[in-house]
C-alpha positions in Angstrom: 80.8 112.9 89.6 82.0 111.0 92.9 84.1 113.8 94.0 81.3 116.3 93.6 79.0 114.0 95.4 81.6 113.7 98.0 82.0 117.4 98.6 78.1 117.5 98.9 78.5 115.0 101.5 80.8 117.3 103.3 79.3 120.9 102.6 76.0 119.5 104.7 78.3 118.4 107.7 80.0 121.2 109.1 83.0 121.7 111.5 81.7 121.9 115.4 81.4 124.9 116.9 83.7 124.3 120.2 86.3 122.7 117.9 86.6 125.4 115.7 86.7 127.8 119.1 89.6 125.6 120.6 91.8 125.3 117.0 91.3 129.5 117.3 92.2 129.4 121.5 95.2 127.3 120.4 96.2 128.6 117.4 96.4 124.8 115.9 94.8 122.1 114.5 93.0 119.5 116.8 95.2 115.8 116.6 94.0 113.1 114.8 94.2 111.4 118.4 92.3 114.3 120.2 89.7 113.5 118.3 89.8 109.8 118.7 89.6 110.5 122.2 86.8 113.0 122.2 84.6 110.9 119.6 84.9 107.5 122.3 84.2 109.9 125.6 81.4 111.5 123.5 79.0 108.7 122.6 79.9 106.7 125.7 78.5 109.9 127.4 75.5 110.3 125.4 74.8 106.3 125.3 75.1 106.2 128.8 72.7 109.1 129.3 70.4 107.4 127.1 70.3 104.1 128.8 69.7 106.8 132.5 66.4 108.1 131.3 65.5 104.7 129.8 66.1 103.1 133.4 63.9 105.6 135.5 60.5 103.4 134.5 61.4 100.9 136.5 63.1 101.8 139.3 59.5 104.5 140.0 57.7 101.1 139.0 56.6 100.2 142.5 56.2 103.1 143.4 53.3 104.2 140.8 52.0 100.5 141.7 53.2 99.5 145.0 50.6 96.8 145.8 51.8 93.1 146.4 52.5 91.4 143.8 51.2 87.7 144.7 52.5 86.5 141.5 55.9 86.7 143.1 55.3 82.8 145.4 58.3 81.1 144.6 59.2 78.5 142.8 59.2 75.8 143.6 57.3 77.1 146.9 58.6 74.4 149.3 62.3 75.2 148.9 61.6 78.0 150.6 59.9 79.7 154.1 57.9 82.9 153.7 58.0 85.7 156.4 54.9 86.2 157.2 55.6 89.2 158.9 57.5 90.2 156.8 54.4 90.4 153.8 52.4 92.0 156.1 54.3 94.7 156.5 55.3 94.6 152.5 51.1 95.3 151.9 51.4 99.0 154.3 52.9 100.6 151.1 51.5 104.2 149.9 48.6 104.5 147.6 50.6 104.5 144.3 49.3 106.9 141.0 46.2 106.3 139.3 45.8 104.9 136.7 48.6 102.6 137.7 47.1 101.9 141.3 44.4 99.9 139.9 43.8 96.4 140.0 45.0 96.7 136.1 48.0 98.4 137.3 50.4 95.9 136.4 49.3 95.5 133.2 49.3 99.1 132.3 52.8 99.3 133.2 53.3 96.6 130.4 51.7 98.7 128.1 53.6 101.7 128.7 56.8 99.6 128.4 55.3 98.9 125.1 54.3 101.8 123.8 58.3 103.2 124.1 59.6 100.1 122.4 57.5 99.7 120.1 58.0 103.4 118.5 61.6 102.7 119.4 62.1 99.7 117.2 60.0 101.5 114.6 62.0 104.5 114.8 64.9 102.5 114.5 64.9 100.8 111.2 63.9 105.0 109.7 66.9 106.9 112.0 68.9 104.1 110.0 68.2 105.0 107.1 68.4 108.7 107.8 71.4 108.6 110.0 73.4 107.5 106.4 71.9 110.5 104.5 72.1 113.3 107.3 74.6 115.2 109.7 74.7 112.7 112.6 75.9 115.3 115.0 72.7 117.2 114.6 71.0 114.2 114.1 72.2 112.8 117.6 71.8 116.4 119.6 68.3 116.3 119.0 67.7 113.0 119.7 69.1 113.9 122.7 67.2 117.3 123.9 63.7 115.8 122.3 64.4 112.4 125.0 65.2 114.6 127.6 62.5 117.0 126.9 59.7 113.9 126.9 61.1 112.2 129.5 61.0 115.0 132.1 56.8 115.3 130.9 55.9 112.5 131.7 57.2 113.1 135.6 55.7 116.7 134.8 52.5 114.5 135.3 53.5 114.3 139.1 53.7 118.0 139.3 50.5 118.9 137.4 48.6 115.7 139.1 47.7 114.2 135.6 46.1 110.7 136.1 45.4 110.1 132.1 46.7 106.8 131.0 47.0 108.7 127.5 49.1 111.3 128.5 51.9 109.3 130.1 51.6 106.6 127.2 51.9 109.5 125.1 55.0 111.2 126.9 56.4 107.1 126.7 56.1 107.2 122.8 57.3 110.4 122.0 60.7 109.7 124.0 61.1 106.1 122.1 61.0 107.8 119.0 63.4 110.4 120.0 65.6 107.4 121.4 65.5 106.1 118.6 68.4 108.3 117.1 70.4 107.4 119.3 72.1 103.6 118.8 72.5 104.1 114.9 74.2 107.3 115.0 77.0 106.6 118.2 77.8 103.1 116.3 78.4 105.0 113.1 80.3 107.8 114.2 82.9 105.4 115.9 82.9 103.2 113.1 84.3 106.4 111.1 86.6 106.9 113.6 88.1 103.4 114.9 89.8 100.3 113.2 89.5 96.7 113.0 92.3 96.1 115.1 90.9 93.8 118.6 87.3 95.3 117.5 85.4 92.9 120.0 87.3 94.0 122.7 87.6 98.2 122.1 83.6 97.8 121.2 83.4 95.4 124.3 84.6 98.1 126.9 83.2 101.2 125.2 79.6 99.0 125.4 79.9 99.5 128.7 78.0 102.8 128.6 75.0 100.9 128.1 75.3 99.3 132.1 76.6 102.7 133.4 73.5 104.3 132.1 71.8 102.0 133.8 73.4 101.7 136.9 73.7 105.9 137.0 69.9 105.4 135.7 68.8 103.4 139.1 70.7 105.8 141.6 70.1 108.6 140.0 66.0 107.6 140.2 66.4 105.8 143.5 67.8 108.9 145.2 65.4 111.3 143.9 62.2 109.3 144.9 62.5 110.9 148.9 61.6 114.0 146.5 58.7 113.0 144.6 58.7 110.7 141.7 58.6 113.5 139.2 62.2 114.1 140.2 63.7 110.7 138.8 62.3 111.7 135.6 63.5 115.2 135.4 67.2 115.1 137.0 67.7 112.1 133.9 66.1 114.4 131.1 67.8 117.6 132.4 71.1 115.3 132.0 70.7 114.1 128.5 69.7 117.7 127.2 73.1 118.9 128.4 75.1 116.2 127.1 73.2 116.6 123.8 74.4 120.3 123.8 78.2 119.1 124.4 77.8 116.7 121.6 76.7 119.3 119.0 79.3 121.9 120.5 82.0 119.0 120.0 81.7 116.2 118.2 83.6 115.5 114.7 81.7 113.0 112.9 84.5 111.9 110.8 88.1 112.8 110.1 86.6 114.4 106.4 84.8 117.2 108.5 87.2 118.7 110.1 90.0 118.3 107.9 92.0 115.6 109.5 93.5 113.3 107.3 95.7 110.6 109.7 98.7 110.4 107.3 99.7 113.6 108.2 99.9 113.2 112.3 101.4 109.2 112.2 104.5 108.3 110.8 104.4 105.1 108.5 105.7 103.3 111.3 103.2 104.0 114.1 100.4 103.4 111.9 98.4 100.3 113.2 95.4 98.6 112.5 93.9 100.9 115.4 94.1 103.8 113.4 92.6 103.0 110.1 88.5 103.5 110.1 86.2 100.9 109.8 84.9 102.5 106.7 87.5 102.9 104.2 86.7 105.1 101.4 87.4 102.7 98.5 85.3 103.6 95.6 82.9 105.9 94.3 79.8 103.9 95.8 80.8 105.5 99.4 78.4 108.0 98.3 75.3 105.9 97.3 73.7 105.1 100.7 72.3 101.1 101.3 68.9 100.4 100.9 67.3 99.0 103.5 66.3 95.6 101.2 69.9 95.5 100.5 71.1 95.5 104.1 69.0 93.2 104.7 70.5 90.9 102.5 74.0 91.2 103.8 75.7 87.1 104.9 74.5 87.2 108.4 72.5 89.8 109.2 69.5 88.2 108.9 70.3 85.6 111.6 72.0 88.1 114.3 69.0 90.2 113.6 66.9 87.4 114.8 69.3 86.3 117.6 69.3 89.7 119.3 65.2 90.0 119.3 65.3 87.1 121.4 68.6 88.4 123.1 67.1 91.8 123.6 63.5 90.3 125.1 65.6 88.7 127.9 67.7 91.5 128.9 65.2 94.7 128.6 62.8 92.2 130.7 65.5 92.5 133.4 65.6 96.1 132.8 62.0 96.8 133.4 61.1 94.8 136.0 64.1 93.5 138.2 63.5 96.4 140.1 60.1 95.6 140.7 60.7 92.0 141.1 62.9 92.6 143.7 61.5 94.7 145.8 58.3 92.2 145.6 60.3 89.2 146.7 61.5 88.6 150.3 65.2 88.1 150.0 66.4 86.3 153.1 62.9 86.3 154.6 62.6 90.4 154.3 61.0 92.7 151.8 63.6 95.6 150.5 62.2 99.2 150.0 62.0 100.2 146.5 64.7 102.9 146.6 67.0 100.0 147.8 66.1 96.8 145.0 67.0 100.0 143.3 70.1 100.2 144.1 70.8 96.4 144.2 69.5 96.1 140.7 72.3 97.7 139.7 74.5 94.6 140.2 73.1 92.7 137.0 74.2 95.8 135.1 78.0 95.6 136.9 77.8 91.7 135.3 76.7 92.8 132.1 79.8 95.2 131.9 82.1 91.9 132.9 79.6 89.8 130.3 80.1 92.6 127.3 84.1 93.0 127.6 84.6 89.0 128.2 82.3 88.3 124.9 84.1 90.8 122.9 87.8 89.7 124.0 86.5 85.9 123.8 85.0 86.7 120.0 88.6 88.5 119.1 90.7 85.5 120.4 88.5 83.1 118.7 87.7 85.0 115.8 84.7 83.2 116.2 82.0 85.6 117.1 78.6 83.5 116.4 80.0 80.6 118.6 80.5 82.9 121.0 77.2 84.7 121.0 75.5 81.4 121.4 77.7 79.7 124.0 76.9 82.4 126.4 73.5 82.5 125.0 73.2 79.0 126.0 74.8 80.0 129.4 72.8 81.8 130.6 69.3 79.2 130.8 70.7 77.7 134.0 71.9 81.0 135.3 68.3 82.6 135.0 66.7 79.1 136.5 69.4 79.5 139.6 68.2 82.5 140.2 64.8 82.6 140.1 65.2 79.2 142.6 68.1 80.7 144.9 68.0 84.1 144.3 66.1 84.7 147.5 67.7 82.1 149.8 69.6 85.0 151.4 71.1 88.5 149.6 74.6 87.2 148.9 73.0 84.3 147.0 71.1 87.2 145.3 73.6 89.2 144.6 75.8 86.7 142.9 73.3 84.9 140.9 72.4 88.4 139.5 75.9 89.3 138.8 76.4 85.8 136.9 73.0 86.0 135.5 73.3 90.1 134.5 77.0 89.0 132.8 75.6 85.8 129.9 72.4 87.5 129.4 74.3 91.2 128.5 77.0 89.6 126.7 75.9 88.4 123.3 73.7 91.6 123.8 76.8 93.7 124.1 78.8 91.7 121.6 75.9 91.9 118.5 75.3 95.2 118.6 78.5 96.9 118.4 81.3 94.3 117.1 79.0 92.3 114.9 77.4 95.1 113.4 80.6 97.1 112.3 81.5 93.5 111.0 78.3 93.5 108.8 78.2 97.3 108.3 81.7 96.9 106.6 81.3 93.5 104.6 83.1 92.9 101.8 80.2 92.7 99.5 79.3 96.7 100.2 82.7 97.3 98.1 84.0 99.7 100.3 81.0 101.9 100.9 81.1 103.9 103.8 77.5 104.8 103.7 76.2 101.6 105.1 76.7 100.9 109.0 74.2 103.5 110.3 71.6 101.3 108.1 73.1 97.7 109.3 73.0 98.6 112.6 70.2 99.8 113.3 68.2 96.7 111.3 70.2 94.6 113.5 68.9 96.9 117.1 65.6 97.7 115.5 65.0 93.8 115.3 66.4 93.6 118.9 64.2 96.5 119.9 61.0 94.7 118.8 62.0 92.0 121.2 62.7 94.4 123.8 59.6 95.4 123.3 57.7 92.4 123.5 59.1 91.2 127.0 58.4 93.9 129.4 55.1 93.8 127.8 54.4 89.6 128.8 55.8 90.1 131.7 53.0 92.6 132.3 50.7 90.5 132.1 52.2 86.8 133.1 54.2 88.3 136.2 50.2 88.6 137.7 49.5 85.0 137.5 53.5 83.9 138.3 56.8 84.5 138.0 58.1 81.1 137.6 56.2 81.8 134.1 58.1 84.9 133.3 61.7 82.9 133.5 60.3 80.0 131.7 60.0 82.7 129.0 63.2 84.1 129.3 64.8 80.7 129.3 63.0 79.5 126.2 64.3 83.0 124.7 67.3 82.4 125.4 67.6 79.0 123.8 66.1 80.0 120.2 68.5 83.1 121.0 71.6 80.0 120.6 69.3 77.8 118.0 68.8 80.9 115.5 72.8 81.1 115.0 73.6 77.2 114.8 74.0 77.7 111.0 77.0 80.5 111.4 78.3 78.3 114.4 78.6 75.1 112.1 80.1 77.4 109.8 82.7 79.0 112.1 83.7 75.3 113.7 83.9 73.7 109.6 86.3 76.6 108.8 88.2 76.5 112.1 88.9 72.7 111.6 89.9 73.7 107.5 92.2 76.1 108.2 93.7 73.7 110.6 94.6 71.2 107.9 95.7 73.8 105.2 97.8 77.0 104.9 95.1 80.2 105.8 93.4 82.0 103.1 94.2 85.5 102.6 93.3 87.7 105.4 89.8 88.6 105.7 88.2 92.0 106.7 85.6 89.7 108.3 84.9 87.1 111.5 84.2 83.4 110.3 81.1 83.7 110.8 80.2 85.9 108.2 83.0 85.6 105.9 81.4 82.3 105.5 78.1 83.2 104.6 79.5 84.5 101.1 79.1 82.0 99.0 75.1 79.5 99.1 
């Protein structure tokens, strides 16, 4: 009965169409390492395109509500000298759009932030669920073409001169849900693929799509505002469609789809660690997908679930509004046009790439991945309180406070959602089922996503009032961020100091952290 459920499995998940094309140009079989290859350029590719479209909202920000912020005094306001001048000439900015030229403006811009991560997170927790039941290939491609078919309507509105607060809040929800496909399915797919072998690290440095989306996001939306706003939506969406067509012409899945089994292209001897999947295919319950109740349940889910809301509430708030804040802040005395805070935003991503692969290579060394989640959780209170004080003492202050700043707040980010969840998705107590990380995952980003969500949308609504209350917000985040994994820490440290005093136990397929959790 499990081998017929398995060949169900594989009858609904077919061989890709430019695969088969090249094994018929060649006349051979695609490697077991081709593939590797192609799978890790794939979803870094279709991640990164992702986070592009998901970056346009705030770099065209202050654009659709360009008046002066004067929630933006600094804090504390003696440390520093405004240019007067300067303001004045920060005030001469064009009319904006309506609705979002209003006195409201702001506020709506929250709202809209909302309405995408909100359906996000909700679509989340049910592409989960679907991701372990479906084809993830098609399942991904039209993630893809429905994101970058919503996010090029809502700068349609530029071209059609729709001024309806509905229709863009509309055109927002649509592309979260379409989004939404997106995390669960990437994760899973490499998880079939890749092995446990320096996990943190590989994960760690093929995270770093999520920065380059964001960093090709800003330039990509700062260039084409010269053109019209309308443009910085459309040249993102026209990208994602495309690469969602390369991933259904391309990507395998997993080896069972096309055929490849690994023992036939390595020799015994140049098998590693590398090379076995995360998802070994150990008993006949590979084919009974997790319930959601069940994932829930895993040892340490729960609490890195938690940790990443408030992880996530910090790090989307910088990806909403830093553009915004820093083209309403005089840096140095001067105001910088919106295409270039842009453009300079783009350094906190460039940390957060240094913060993701540091965290994951820390977490392998250590084998310690809670304490290193919270350390740099921890880190990164003064960081954001340097900023907000110095940030604007002069640009090279800026510019490295961001980087620092962009680099703690992105690394537990990076670090939970790819090498903690494959570590959950493949716990020991799931008894080998490889039907199970698609789910994990995305409870663990869904969680994060509600976070996500509920930052931009304060920061709406404080940023009007002050700033100095927006990073009081992000610095209290960040400290429950640290406080909600104390448990797993403790845990980590007690077995560190253990295994000090006696011989190690058996090998685990597991980090402290959770391996720890087992047992009440």
């Amino acid at each position: 009965m499990g081998s017929s459920s398995h060949q169900k499995g594989r009858m609904r998940t077919k061989k890709p169409l430019g695969i088969q094309l090249f094994e018929c140009v060649w006349r051979s079989p695609i490697s077991f390492r081709s593939c590797q290859a192609l799978v890790l350029v794939l979803t870094f590719l279709s991640y990164a395109s992702y986070h592009a479209t998901r970056k346009t909202t705030s770099i065209v920000k202050s654009v659709l509500d360009p008046k002066t912020n004067l929630g933006i005094l600094h804090w504390p306001s003696h440390l520093y000298l405004q240019n007067l001048k300067g303001a004045e000439n920060n005030t001469t900015l064009s009319s904006g759009w309506a609705p979002f030229n209003a006195k409201d403006g702001t506020a709506l811009l929250g709202e809209i932030d909302l309405a995408f991560l909100g359906v996000y997170a909700i679509g989340m927790f049910f592409a989960g669920h679907l991701g372990d039941r479906v084809d993830l290939r098609i399942l991904l491609t039209i993630g893809m073409i429905g994101t970058g078919l919503f996010t090029a309507a809502f700068g349609a509105g530029y071209w059609f001169n729709i001024h309806s607060f509905y229709y863009f809040l509309g055109m927002q929800m649509m592309a979260g849900l379409f989004q939404s496909s997106g995390w669960p399915s990437v994760v899973a797919v490499v998880g079939n693929w890749f092995g446990k072998s320096k996990r943190g690290l590989i994960m760690g440095i093929w995270n770093a799509h999520t920065s380059v989306g964001n960093i090709s996001g800003s330039l990509i939306a700062a260039a084409m505002l010269k053109y019209g706003w309308s443009w910085s939506f459309a040249v993102p969406g026209i990208m994602i469609a495309l690469v969602g067509l390369t991933v259904f012409l391309f990507l395998p899945v997993s080896p069972d789809v096309i055929g490849i089994q690994e023992d036939l292209h390595l020799k015994d001897s140049e098998k590693t660690d590398m090379d076995t999947p995360l998802l070994e295919r150990r008993s006949e319950a590979k084919d009974k997908a997790v319930g959601f109740i069940e994932a829930w349940r895993i040892p340490g889910v729960a609490p890195f679930a938690l940790c990443l809301f408030f992880c996530k509430l910090v790090a989307y708030t910088f990806l909403y509004w830093l553009p915004f804040y820093i083209s309403h802040t005089a840096i140095g005395g001067q105001y910088l046009s919106d295409s270039s805070a842009g453009v300079l935003s783009t350094l906190f991503d460039v940390g957060g790439v240094v913060g993701g692969i540091l965290a994951g290579h820390i977490s392998d060394h250590l084998d310690a991945r809670a304490l290193t989640a919270a350390s740099f959780t921890f880190s990164a209170i003064p960081a954001l309180f340097f900023y907000r004080i110095y940030g604007s003492v002069s640009l090279t202050w800026n510019i490295a406070l961001m980087f620092i700043t962009g680099m703690l707040v992105n690394g537990p980010y990076a670090l939970i959602t790819t090498a903690v969840s494959a570590d959950l998705g493949t716990h020991s107590s799931l008894n080998g089922n490889s039907r199970a990380l698609a789910t994990v995952t995305a409870i663990i980003d869904g969680t994060g996503s509600i976070g996500a969500a509920v930052g931009p949308l304060l920061t709406g609504y404080i940023s009007s009032r002050s700033w100095s209350a927006v990073f009081t917000m992000l610095m209290a985040s960040a400290l429950v961020a640290g406080l909600l994994l104390t448990r797993l820490v403790v845990a980590e440290v007690v077995a560190k100091m253990e295994s000090r005093r006696a011989p190690a136990p058996a090998a685990s397929d597991l980090p402290v952290s959770t391996a720890t959790m087992d047992e009440p």
